[in-house]
C-alpha positions as CSV (number, residue, x, y, z in Angstrom):
1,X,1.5,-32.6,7.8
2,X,-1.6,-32.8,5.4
3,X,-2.3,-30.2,4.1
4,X,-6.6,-29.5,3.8
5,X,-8.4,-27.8,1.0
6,X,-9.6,-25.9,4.3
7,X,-6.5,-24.6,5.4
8,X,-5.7,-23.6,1.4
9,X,-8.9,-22.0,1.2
10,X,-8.4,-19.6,4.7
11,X,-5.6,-18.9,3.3
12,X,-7.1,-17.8,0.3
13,X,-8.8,-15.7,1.9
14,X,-6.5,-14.0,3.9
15,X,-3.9,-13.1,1.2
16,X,-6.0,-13.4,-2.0
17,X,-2.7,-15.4,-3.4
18,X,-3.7,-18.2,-6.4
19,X,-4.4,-21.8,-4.6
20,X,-1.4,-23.5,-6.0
21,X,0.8,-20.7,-4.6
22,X,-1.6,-21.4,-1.1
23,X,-1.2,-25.1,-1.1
24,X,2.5,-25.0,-2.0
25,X,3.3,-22.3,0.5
26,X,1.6,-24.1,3.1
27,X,3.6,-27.3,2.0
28,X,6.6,-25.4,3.0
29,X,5.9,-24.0,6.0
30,X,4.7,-27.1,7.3
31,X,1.1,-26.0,7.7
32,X,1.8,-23.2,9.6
33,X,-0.5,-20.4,8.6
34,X,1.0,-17.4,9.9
35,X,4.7,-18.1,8.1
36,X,3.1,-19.3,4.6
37,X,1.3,-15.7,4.2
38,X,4.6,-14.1,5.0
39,X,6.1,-16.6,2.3
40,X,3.6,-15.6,0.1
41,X,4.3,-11.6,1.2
42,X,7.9,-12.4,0.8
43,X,7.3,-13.8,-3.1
44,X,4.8,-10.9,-3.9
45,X,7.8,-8.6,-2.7
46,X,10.2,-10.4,-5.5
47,X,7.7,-10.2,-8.3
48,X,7.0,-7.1,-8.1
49,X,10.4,-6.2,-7.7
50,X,11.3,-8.0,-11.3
51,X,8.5,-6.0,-13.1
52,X,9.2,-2.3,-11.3
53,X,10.8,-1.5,-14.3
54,X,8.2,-2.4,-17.2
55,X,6.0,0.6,-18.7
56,X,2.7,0.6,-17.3
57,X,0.4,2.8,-20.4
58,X,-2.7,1.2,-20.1
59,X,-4.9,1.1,-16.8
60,X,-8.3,3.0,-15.4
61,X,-9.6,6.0,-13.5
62,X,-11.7,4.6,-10.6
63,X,-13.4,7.1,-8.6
64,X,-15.2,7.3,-5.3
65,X,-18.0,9.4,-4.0
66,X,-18.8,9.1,0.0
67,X,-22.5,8.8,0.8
68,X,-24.1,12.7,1.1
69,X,-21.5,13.7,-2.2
70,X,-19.2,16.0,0.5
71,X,-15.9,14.4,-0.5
72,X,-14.9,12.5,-3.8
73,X,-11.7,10.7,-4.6
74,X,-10.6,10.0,-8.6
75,X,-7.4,8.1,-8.9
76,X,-5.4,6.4,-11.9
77,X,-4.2,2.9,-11.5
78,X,-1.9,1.7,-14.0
79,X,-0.8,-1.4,-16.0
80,X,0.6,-2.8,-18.7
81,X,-2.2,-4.2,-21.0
82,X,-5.3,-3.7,-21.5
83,X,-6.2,-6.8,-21.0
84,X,-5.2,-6.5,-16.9
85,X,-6.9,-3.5,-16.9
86,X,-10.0,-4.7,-17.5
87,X,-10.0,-7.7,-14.6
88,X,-12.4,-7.4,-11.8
89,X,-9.6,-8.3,-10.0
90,X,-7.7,-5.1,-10.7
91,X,-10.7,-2.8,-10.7
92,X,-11.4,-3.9,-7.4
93,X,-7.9,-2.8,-6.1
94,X,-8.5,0.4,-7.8
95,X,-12.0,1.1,-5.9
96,X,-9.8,0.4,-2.9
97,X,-7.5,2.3,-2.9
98,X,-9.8,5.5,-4.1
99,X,-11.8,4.5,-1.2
100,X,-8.7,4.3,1.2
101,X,-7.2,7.9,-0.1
102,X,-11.2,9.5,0.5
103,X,-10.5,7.9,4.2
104,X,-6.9,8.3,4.9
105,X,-6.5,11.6,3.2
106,X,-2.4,11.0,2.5
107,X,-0.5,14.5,0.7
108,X,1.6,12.4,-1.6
109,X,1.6,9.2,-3.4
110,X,5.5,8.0,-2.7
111,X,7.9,9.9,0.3
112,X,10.2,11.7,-2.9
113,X,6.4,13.4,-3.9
114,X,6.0,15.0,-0.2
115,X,6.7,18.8,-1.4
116,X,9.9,20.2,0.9
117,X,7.9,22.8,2.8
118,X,5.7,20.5,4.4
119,X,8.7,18.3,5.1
120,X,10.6,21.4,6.6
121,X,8.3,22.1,8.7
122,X,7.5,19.0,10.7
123,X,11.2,18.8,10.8
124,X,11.2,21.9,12.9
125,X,8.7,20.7,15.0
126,X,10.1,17.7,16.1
127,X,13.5,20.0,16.7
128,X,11.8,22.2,18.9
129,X,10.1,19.7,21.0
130,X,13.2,17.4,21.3
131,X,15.3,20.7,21.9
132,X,12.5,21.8,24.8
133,X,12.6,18.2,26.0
134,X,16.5,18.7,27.3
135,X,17.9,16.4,24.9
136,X,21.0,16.3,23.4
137,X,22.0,17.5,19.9
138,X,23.3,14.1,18.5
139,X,20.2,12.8,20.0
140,X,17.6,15.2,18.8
141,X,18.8,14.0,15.1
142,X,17.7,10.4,15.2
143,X,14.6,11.6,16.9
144,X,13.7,13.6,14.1
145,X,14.8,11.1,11.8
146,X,12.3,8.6,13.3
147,X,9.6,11.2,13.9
148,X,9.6,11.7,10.3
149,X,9.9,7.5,9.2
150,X,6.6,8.0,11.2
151,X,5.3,11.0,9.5
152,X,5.8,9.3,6.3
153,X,4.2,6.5,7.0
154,X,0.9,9.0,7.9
155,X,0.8,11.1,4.7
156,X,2.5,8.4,2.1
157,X,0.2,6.4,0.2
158,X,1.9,3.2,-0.4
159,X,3.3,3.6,3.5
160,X,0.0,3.8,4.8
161,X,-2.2,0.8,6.5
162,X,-4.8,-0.1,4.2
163,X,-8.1,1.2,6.0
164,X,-10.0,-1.8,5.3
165,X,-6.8,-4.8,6.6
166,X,-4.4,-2.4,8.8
167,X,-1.8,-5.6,8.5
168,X,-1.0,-4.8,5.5
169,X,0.3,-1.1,3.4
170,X,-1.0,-0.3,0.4
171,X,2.2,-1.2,-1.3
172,X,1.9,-4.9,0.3
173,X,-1.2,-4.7,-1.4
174,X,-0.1,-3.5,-4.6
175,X,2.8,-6.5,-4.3
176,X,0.2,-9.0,-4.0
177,X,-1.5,-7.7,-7.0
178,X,1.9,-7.6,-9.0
179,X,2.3,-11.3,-8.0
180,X,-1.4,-12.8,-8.6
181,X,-1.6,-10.6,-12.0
182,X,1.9,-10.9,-13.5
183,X,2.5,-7.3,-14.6
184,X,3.7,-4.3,-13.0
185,X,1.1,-1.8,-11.7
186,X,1.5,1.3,-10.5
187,X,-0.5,4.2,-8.8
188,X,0.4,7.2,-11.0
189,X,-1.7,9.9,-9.4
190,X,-4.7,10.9,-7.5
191,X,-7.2,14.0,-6.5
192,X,-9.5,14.6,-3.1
193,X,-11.8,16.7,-3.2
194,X,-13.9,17.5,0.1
195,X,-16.3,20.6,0.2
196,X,-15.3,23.5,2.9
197,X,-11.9,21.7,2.7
């Protein structure tokens, strides 16, 4: 199939990949539009997986103030030079995701960062309702456990749906980020502030 400077340019758009990586992607996948951003997904995956390990000391502080000044988001993105941490490219994902955390409002950057009490209690909840539901005991267990997969997924940063493409989490976006940018970059750490919050 030939492939058109069209078809590299949508998809482009749609996964912010480099066009070489677009053209040869759709080369692949025949053409097919909806498998080459899930190779590219896929490859962003593996490259970021390669650099998880690398220090990442240099970086910025983005922050984001909502129209009327009533909530405010500050958040450091990290990477490993300095020379990353000044493309527009990277600052942009850092606006993001201060803009995402001011709409999403998650507790915790990463599922290990959720503190235990908050975890102990939606664990009882579920209990309770599963218990008051009738169900059994071995089945009450993997409802909880999929209650809180779910819970996780609403208060976890890099689990949530970006606010602005809900395809995607925040760490898919982080992944494509790693891949187009070549380093590793991390989200180390983030404040909310809201007033009468």
């Amino acid at each position: 199939m030939q492939i058109t400077s069209q078809m590299v340019k949508e998809l482009r758009d749609k996964t912010n990949a480099g066009m070489m990586d677009c053209k040869k992607a759709l080369s692949e996948t025949a053409g097919d539009m909806e498998k080459a951003i899930d190779l590219l997904r896929q490859k962003g995956l593996a490259v970021a997986r390669k650099r998880a390990d690398r220090a990442t000391s240099e970086g910025v502080v983005e922050t984001y103030i909502h129209a009327g000044a009533k909530l405010g988001v500050m958040v450091e993105v990290g990477c490993e030079t300095d020379f990353v941490a000044k493309n527009s490219d990277f600052q942009e994902f850092a606006k993001n995701v201060a803009m995402h955390i001011a709409a999403s409002s998650p507790v915790a950057i990463r599922r290990e960062e959720v503190p235990e009490d908050v975890l102990e209690r939606e664990r009882n909840i579920y209990r309770q309702q599963a218990l008051d539901s009738g169900k059994p005991e071995n089945i009450v267990e993997k409802m909880i456990g999929g209650k809180m997969d779910k819970f996780y997924g609403e208060v976890c940063l890099m689990e949530q749906k970006y606010v602005k493409n809900p395809d995607l989490s925040i760490q898919d976006l982080l992944n494509e980020l790693i891949a187009k940018l070549g380093e590793n970059i991390s989200i180390k750490r983030f404040a909310r502030f809201q007033i009468g919050a």
